[in-house]
Kinemage of the C-alpha trace (Angstrom):
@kinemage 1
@onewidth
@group {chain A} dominant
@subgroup {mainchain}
@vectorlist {calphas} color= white
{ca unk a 1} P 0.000 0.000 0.000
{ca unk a 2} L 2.705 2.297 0.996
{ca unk a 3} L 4.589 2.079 -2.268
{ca unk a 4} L 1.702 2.190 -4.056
{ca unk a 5} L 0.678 5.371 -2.844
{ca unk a 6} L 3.706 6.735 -3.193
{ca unk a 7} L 4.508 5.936 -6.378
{ca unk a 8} L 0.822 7.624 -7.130
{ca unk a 9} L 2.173 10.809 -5.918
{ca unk a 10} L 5.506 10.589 -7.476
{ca unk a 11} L 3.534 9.967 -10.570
{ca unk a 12} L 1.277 13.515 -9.885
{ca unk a 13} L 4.549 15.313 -9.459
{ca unk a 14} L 6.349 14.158 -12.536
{ca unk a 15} L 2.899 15.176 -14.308
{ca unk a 16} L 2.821 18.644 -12.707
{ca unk a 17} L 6.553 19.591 -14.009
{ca unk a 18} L 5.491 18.482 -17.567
{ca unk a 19} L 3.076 20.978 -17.515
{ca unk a 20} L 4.618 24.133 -16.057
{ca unk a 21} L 7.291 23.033 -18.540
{ca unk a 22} L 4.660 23.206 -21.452
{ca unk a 23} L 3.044 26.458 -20.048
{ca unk a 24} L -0.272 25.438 -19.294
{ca unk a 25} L -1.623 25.545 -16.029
{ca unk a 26} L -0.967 22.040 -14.168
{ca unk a 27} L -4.561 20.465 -12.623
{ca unk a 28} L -3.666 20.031 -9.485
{ca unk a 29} L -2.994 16.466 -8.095
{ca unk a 30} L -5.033 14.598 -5.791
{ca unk a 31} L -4.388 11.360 -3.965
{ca unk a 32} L -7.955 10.099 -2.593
{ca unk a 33} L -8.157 6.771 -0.326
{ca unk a 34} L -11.198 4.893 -0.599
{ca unk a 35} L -12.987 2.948 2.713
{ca unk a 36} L -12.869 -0.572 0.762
{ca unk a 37} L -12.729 -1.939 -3.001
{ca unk a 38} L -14.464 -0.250 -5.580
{ca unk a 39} L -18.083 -1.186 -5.592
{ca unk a 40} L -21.472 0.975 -5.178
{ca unk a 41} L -20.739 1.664 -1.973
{ca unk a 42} L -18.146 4.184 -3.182
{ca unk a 43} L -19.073 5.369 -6.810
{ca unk a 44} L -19.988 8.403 -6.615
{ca unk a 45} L -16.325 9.238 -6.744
{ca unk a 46} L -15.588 7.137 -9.510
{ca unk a 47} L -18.624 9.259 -11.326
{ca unk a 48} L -16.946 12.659 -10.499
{ca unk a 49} L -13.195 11.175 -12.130
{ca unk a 50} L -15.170 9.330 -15.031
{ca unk a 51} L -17.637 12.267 -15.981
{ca unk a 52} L -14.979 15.220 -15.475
{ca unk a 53} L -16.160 17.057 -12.306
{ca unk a 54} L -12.820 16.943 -10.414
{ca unk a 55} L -11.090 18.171 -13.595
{ca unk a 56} L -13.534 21.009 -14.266
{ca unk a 57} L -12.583 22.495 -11.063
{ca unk a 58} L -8.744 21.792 -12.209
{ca unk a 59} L -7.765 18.919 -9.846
{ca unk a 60} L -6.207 15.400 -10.940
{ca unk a 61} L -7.882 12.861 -9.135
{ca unk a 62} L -6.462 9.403 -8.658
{ca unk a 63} L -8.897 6.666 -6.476
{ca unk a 64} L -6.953 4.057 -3.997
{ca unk a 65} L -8.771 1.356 -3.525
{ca unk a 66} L -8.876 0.289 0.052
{ca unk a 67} L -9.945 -2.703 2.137
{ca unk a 68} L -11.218 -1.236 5.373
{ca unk a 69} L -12.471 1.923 7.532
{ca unk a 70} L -10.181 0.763 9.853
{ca unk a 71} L -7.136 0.700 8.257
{ca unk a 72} L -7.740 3.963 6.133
{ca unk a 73} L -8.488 5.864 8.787
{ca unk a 74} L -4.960 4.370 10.192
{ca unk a 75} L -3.245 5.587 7.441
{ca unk a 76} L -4.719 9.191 7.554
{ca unk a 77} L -3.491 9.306 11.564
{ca unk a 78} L -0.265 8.467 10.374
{ca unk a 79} L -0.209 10.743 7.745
{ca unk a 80} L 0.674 8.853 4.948
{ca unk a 81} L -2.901 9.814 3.311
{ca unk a 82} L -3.853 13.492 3.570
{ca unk a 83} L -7.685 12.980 2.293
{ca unk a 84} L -9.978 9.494 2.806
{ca unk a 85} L -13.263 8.288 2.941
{ca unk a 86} L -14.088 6.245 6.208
{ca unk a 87} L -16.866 5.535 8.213
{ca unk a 88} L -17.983 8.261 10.755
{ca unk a 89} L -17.408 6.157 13.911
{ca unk a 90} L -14.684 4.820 13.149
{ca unk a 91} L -13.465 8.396 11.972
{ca unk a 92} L -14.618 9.607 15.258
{ca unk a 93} L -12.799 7.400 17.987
{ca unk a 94} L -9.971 8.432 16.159
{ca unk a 95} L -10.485 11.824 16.610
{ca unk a 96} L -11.479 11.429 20.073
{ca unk a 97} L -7.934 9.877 20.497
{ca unk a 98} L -6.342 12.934 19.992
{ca unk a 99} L -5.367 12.352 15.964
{ca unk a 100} L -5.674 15.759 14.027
{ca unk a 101} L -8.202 15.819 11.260
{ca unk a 102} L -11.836 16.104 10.716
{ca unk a 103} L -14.742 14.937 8.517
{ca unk a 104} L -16.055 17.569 5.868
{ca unk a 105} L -18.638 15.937 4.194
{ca unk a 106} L -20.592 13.187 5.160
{ca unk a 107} L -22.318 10.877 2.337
{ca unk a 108} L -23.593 8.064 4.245
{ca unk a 109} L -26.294 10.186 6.464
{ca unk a 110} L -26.894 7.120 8.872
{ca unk a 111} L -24.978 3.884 8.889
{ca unk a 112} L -26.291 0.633 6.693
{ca unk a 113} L -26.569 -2.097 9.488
{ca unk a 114} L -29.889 -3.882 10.154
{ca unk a 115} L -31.329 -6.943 11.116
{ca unk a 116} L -32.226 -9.364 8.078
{ca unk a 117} L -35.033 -11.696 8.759
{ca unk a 118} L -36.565 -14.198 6.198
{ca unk a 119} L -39.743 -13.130 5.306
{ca unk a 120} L -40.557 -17.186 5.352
{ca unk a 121} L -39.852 -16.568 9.802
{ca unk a 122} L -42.675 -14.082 9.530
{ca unk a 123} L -41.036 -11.469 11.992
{ca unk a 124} L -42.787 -8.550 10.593
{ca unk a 125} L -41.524 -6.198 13.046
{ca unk a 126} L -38.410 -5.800 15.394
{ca unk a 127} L -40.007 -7.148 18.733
{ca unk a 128} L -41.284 -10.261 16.870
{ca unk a 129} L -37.491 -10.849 17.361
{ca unk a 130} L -38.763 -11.775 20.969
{ca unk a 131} L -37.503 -15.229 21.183
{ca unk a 132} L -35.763 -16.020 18.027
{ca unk a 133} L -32.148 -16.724 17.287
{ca unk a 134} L -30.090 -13.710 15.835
{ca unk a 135} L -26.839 -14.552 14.373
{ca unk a 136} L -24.210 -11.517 15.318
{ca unk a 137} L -21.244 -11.340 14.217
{ca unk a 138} L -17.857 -11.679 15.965
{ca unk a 139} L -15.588 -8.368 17.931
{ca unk a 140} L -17.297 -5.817 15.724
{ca unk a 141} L -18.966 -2.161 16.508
{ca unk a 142} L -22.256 -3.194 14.955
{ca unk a 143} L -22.725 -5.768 17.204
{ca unk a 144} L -21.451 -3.543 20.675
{ca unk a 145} L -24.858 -1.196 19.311
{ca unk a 146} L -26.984 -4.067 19.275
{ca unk a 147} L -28.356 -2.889 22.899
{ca unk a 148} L -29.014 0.006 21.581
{ca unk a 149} L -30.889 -1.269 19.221
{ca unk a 150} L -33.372 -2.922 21.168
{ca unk a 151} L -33.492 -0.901 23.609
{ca unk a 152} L -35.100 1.800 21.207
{ca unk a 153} L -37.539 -0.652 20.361
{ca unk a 154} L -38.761 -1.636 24.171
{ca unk a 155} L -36.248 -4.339 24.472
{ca unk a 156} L -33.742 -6.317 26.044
{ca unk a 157} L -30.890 -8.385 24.733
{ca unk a 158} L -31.979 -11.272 26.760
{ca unk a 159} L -35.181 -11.238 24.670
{ca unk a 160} L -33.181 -12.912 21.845
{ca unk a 161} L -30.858 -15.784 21.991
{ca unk a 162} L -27.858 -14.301 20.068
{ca unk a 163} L -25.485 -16.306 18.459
{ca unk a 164} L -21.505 -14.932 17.999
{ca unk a 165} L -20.402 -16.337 14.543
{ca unk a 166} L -17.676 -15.503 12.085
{ca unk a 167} L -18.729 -12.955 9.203
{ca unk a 168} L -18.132 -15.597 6.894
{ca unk a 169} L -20.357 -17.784 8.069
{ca unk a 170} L -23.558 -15.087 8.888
{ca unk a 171} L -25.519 -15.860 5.370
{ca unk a 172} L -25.255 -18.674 4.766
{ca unk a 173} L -26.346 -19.432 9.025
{ca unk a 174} L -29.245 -17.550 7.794
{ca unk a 175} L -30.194 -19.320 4.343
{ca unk a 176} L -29.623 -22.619 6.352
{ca unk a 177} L -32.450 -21.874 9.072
{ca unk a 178} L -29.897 -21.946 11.448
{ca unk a 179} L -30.618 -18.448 12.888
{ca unk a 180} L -34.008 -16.712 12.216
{ca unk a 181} L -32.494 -13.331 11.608
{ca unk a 182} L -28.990 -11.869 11.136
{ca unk a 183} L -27.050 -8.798 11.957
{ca unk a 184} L -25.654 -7.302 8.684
{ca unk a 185} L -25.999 -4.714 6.841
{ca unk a 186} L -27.920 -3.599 3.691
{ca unk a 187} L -25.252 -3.044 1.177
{ca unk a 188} L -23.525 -6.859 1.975
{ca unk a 189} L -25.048 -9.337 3.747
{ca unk a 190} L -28.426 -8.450 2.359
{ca unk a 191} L -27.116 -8.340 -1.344
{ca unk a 192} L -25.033 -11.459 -1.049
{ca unk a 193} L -28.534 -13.206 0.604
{ca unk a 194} L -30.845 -11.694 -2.264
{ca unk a 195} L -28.075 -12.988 -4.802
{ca unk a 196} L -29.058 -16.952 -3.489
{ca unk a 197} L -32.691 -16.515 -4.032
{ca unk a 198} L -33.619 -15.177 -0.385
{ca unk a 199} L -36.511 -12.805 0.341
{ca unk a 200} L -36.039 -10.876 3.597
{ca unk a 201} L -36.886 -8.097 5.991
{ca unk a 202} L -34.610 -5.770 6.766
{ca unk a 203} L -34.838 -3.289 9.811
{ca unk a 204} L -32.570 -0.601 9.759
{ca unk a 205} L -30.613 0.841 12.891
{ca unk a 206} L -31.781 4.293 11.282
{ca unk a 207} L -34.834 3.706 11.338
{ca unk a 208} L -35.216 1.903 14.217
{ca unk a 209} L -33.714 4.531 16.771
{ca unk a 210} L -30.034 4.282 16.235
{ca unk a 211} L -29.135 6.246 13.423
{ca unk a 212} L -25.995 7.474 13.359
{ca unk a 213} L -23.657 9.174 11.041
{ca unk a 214} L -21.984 6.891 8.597
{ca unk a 215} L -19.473 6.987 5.274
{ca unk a 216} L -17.577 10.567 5.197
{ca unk a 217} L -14.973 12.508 3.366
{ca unk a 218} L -12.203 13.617 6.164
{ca unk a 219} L -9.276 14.706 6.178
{ca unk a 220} L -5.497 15.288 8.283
{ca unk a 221} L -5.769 18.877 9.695
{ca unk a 222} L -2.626 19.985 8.063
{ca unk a 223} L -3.842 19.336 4.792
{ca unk a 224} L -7.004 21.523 5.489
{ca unk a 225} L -5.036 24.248 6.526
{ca unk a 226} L -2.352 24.287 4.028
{ca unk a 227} L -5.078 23.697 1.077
{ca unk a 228} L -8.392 24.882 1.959
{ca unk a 229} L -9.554 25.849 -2.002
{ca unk a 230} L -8.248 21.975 -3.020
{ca unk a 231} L -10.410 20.787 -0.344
{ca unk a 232} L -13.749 22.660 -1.305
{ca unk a 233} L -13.155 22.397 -5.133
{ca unk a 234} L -12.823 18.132 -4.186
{ca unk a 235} L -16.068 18.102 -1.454
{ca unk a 236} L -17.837 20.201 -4.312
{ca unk a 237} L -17.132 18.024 -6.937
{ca unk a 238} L -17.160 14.418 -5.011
{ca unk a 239} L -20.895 15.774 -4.177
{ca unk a 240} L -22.053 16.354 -7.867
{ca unk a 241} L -20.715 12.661 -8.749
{ca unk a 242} L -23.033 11.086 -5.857
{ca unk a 243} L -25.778 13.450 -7.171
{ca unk a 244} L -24.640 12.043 -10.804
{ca unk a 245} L -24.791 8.361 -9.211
{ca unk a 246} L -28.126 8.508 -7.470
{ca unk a 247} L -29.696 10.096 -10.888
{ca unk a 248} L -27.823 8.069 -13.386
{ca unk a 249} L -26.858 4.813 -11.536
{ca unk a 250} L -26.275 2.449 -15.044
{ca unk a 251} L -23.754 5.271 -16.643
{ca unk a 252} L -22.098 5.438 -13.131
{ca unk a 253} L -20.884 1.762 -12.887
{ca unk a 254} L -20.200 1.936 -16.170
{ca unk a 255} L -17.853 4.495 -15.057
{ca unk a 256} L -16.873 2.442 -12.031
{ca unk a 257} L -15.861 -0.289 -14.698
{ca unk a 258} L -13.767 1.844 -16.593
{ca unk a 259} L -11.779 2.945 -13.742
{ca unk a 260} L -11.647 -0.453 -12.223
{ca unk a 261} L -11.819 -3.194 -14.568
{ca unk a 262} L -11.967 -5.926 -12.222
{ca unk a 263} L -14.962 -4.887 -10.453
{ca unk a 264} L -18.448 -6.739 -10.750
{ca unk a 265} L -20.822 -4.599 -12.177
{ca unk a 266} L -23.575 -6.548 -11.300
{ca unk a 267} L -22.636 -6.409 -7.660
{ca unk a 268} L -22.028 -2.404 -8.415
{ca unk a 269} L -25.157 -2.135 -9.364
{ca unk a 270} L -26.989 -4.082 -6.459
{ca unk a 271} L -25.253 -1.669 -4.101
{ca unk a 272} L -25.611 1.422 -5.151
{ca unk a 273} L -29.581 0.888 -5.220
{ca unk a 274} L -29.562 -0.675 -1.634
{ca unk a 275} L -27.905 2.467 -0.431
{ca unk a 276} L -29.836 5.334 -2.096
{ca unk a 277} L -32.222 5.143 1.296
{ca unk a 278} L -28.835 6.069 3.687
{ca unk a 279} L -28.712 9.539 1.480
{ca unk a 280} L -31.118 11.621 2.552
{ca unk a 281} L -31.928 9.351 6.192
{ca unk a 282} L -30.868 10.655 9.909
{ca unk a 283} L -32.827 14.025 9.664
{ca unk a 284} L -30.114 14.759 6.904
{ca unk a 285} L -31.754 18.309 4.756
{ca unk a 286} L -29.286 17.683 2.416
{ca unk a 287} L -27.421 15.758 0.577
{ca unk a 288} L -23.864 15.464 1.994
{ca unk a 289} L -24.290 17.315 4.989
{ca unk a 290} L -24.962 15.591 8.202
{ca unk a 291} L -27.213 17.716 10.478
{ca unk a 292} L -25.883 19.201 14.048
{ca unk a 293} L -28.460 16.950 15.792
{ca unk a 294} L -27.439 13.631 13.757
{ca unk a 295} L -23.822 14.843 15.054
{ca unk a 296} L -25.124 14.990 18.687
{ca unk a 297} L -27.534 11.591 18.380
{ca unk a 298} L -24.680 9.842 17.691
{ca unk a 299} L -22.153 11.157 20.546
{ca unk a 300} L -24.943 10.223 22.911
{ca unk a 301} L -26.218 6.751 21.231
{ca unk a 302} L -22.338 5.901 20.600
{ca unk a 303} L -20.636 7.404 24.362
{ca unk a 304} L -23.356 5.178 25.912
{ca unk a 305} L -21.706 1.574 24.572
{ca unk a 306} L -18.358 3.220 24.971
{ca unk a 307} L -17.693 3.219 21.533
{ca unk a 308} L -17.083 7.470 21.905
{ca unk a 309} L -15.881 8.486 25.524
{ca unk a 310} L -18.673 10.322 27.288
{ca unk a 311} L -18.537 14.163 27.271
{ca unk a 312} L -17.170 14.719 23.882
{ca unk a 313} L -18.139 17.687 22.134
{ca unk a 314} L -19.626 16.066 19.034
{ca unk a 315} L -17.907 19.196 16.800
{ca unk a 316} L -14.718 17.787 17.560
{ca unk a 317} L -15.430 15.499 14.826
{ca unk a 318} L -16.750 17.373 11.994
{ca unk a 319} L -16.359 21.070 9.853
{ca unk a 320} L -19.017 22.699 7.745
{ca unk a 321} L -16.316 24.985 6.545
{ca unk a 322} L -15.279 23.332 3.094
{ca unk a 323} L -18.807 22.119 1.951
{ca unk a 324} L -20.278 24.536 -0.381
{ca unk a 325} L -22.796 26.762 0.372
{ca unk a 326} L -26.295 25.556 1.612
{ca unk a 327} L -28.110 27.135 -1.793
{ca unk a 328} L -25.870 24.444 -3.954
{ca unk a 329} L -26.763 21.561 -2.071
{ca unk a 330} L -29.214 19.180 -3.163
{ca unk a 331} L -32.168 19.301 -0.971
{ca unk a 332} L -33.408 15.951 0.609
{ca unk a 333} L -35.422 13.851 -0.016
{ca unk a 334} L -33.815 12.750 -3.459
């Protein structure tokens, strides 16, 4: 990874000197980190390189693919990436942790986990959970906000008999009838469920009194500071090609496909429709801006597992300063 990127940014520079060299203005160069591997779940950027927004505002955009929150959100507290994409929480405990840089945009207005039941269980609502087996899965944050979850909904943990599994092993627990429902998430475990043939109901943490604030743009503090119009002219643009991708979502993994070859369209595809509802949800007034009270939901919902240490003033986490203004934002709902 670390070669990688730097031979990305060597690459940028070499390109930059040709240009002043030629006399016309260089575009200027942009390394951007992606949470995982290119998929729906991350188009929108893909759009804004494919269909020319970054370059109409003169920047050079190159996508790294990336195979985590975690670990990008590592590499932007080390400061070998300047400007990510991550999820929120994970974003945040960073943050909270002392590392310097915030979140400037947020794209993901509440996170994608649910609980997936078969609609052959008949659970048609989240206390008809009362009793049944829920497969969780293993060490992960999802699962540590499973109290909340129920709690929200007049419940208690002991309602359910929850069974710890692997990831791996969550679907196909679920297509088995070994578990009646599944904690997962909407743009994975649902899709790869769906893809066998399964028809389920899915109940949304957002939905379902946990919503908090998911997939963001962020960014090392330095890097804000030292290039605030870079910044904007990037949030700005990144915006239009989610705007692009929830109005033209065939053209935009065609685009995804031309920038990464090896990714599965159809999979693309399936992704980018299951998260069009996490948009415009949390409160959210528009689209990639998460609300003050979203921002405060969540240090509350989160500080209460201990996922956020209590007392944290949720604008330690995020800036408004580098979206653009309020009257060229997309309204919600889309």
């Amino acid at each position: 990874m670390r070669k990688s990127i730097s031979k990305l940014l060597v690459a940028g520079a070499i390109a930059s000197t040709l240009a002043m060299a030629s006399g016309v203005e260089a575009a200027t160069p942009v390394t951007f980190q992606l949470n995982w591997t290119a998929g729906g779940g991350n188009a929108g950027f893909s759009a804004a390189v494919a269909e020319g927004f970054y370059k109409d505002l003169g920047l050079d955009v190159t996508l790294v693919e990336g195979n985590g929150s975690g670990n990008t959100v590592q590499l932007v507290a080390n400061n070998r990436v300047q400007i990510a994409y991550a999820d929120a929480v994970t974003i945040s405990q960073m943050i909270a942790k002392g590392a310097p840089m915030k979140i400037v945009s947020t794209i993901y207005q509440s996170n994608p986990t649910a609980v997936l039941a078969l609609k052959k269980t008949g659970i048609k609502s989240v206390k008809e959970l009362f009793g049944r087996k829920v497969g969780v899965p293993s060490a992960t944050s999802q699962t540590t906000m499973l109290p909340l979850f129920f709690a929200a909904n007049g419940m208690k943990e002991s309602d359910v008999m929850l069974i710890d599994m692997p990831i791996t092993s969550m679907v196909p627990s679920l297509l088995q009838g070994q578990v009646d429902a599944i904690l997962g998430s909407i743009d994975a475990f649902q899709i790869q469920a769906e893809a066998q043939g399964a028809q389920l109901d899915s109940y949304l943490f957002a939905t379902n009194g946990v919503p908090t604030v998911s997939s963001s743009i962020f960014a090392v503090d330095s890097y804000l500071k030292d290039n605030p119009d870079v910044v904007k002219k990037f949030v700005a643009a990144s915006i239009k090609g989610w705007l692009f991708a929830i109005d033209n979502p065939e053209k935009t993994v065609k685009d995804l496909k031309s920038i990464f070859p090896n990714m599965s369209e159809k999979l693309a595809a399936a992704e980018l429709a299951a998260i069009k509802p996490l948009f415009c949800s949390g409160g959210a007034k528009y689209i990639g801006k998460a609300e003050e009270a979203l921002w405060a939901k969540t240090q509350d919902l989160l500080s209460q597992v201990k996922l956020l240490p209590v007392g944290q003033d949720p604008k330690s986490y995020y800036t408004y300063d580098f979206l653009p203004p309020v009257s060229q934002l997309r309204p919600c709902p889309i």
